[in-house]
C-alpha positions as CSV (number, residue, x, y, z in Angstrom):
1,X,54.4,61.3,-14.2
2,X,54.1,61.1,-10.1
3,X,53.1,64.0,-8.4
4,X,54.3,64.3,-4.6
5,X,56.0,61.0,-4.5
6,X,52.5,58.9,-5.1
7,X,51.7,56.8,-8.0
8,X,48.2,57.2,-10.0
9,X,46.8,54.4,-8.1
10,X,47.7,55.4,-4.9
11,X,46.4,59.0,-5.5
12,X,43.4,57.2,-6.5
13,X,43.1,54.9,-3.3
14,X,43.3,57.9,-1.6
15,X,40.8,60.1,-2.8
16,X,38.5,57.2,-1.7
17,X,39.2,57.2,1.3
18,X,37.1,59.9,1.7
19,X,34.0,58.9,-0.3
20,X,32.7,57.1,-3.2
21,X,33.4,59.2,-6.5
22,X,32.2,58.6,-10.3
23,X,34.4,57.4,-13.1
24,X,34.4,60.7,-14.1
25,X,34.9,62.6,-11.1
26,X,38.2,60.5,-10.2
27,X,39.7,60.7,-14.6
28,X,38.8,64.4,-14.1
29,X,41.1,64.4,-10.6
30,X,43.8,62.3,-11.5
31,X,44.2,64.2,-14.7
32,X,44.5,67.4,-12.7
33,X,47.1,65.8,-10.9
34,X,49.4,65.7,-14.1
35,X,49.3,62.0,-14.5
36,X,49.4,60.8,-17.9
37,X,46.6,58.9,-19.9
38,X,47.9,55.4,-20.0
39,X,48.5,55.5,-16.2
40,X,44.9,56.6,-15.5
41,X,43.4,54.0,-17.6
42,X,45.2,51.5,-15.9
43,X,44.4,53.1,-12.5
44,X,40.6,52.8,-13.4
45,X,40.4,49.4,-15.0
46,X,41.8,48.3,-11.5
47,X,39.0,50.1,-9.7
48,X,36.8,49.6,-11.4
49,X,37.5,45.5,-11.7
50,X,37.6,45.6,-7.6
51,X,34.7,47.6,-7.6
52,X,36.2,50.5,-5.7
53,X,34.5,52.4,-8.7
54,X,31.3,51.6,-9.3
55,X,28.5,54.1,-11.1
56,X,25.9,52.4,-10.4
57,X,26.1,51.6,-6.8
58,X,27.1,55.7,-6.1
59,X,24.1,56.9,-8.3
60,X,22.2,54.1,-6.0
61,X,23.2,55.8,-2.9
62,X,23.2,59.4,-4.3
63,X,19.5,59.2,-4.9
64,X,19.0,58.0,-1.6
65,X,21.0,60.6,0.5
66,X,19.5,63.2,-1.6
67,X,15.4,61.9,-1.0
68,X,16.4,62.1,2.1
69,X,17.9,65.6,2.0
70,X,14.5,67.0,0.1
71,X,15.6,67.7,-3.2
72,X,13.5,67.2,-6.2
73,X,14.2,64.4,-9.0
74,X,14.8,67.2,-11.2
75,X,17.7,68.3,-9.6
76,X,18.8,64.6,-8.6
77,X,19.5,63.5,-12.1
78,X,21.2,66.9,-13.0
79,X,23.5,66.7,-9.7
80,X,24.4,62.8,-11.3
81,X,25.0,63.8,-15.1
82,X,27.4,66.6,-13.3
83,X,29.5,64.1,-12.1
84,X,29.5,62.3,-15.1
85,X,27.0,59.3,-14.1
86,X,25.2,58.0,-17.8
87,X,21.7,58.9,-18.1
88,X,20.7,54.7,-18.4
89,X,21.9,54.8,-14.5
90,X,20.5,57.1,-13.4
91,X,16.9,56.0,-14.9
92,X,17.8,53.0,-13.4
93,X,18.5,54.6,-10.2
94,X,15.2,56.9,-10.3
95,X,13.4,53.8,-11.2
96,X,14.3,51.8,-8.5
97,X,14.2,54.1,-5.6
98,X,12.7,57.6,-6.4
99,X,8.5,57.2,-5.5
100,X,5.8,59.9,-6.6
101,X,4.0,59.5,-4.1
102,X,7.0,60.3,-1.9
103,X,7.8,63.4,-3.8
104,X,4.5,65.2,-3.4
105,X,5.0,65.0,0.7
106,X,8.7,66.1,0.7
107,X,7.7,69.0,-2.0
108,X,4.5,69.6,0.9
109,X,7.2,69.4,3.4
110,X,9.9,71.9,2.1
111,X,6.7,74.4,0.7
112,X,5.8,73.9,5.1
113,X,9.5,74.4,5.9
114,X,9.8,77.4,2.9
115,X,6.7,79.2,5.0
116,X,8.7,78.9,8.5
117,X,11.3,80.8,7.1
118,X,9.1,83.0,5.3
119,X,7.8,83.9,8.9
120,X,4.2,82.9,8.3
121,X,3.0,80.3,11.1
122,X,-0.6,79.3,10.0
123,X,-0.4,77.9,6.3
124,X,-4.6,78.6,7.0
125,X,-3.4,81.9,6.6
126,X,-4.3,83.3,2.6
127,X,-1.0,83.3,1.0
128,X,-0.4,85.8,-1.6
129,X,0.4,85.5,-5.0
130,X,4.0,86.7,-4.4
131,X,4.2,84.4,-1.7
132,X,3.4,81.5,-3.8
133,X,5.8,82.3,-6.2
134,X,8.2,82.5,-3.8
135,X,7.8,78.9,-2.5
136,X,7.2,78.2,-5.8
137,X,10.7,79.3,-6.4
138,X,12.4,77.3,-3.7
139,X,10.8,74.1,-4.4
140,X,11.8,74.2,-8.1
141,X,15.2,75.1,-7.1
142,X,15.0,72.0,-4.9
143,X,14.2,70.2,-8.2
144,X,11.1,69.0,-8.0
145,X,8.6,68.7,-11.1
146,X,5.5,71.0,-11.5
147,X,3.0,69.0,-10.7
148,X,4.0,68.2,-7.3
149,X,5.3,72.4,-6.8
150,X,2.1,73.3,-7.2
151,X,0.4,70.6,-5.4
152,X,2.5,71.2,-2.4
153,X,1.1,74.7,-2.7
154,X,-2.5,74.0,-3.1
155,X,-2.4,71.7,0.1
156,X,-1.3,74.5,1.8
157,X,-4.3,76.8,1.8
C-alpha cells in the first residue's frame, strides 16, 4: 500500500531527514502509515544495511545530548527502551560514556539550578526539610540515582 504517492522507502528516507530514529521508532511510523509488513521489512533491511538505521550509534549519541542536557542515567535508559533501543545497547552506551563522577556534579548542578528557581540565593542558607524534598523531587525526575540526589543536597548546606 502507498500512502500520498511515496513508497515505504521513501517515507522512510524522509523521516530521516529530520533525525536519526530507532528501529522501532521508524516500524512503529511506517506502520501508521498503512504500509504493509513485507514492504517495511524490506524498507529496514535496506537501512539498516547502509546504516541509515543504526541502534547503537543513536543510543551513542542520545546518551550524550542528554549528559549534556542534565538528566539523570535513570531516566536516560528509560527515554532509550521508550524508543525501543535493547537493554545490551544501552548498557553498552552507559558504559562507554555515562561517568559517576560526572553525575554527582550535574545532580549538584540542577539541585544549584532547582534552588534559583526556588527563589533561594545563598545555598549557606538552612534549607528545610520541604525544601529538600522538593529538590529532591526534581532531581529524581531528572533521573538520577539516590546516592548522587542526596549527595547533591548535602553539598549544598
Amino acid at each position: 500500500m502507498q500512502t500520498k504517492g511515496k513508497s515505504c522507502r521513501e517515507e522512510a528516507l524522509c523521516r530521516l531527514e529530520y533525525g536519526d530514529r530507532t528501529e522501532k521508532e521508524m516500524v512503529r511510523r511506517l506502520t501508521q502509515k498503512g504500509y504493509d509488513e513485507r514492504e517495511i521489512a524490506e524498507t529496514m533491511a535496506f537501512l539498516v544495511e547502509l546504516q541509515f538505521i543504526d541502534d547503537r550509534r543513536y543510543s551513542m549519541k542520545f546518551v550524550e545530548t542528554a549528559m549534556e542536557k542534565g538528566r539523570g542515567p535513570q531516566r536516560i535508559r528509560y527515554e532509550l527502551k521508550e524508543k525501543g533501543v535493547s537493554s545490551a545497547l544501552i548498557e553498552e552506551a552507559m558504559e562507554a560514556l555515562y561517568d559517576r563522577d560526572a553525575e554527582k556534579e550535574m545532580a549538584l548542578q540542577a539541585a544549584e539550578k532547582a534552588l534559583r528557581t526556588m527563589g533561594i540565593e545563598a545555598p549557606a542558607e538552612r534549607l528545610s526539610e520541604r525544601d529538600k524534598a522538593k529538590i529532591a523531587r526534581r532531581l529524581a525526575s531528572a533521573g538520577f540515582s539516590a546516592s548522587a540526589t542526596y549527595g547533591a543536597i548535602s553539598r549544598l548546606k
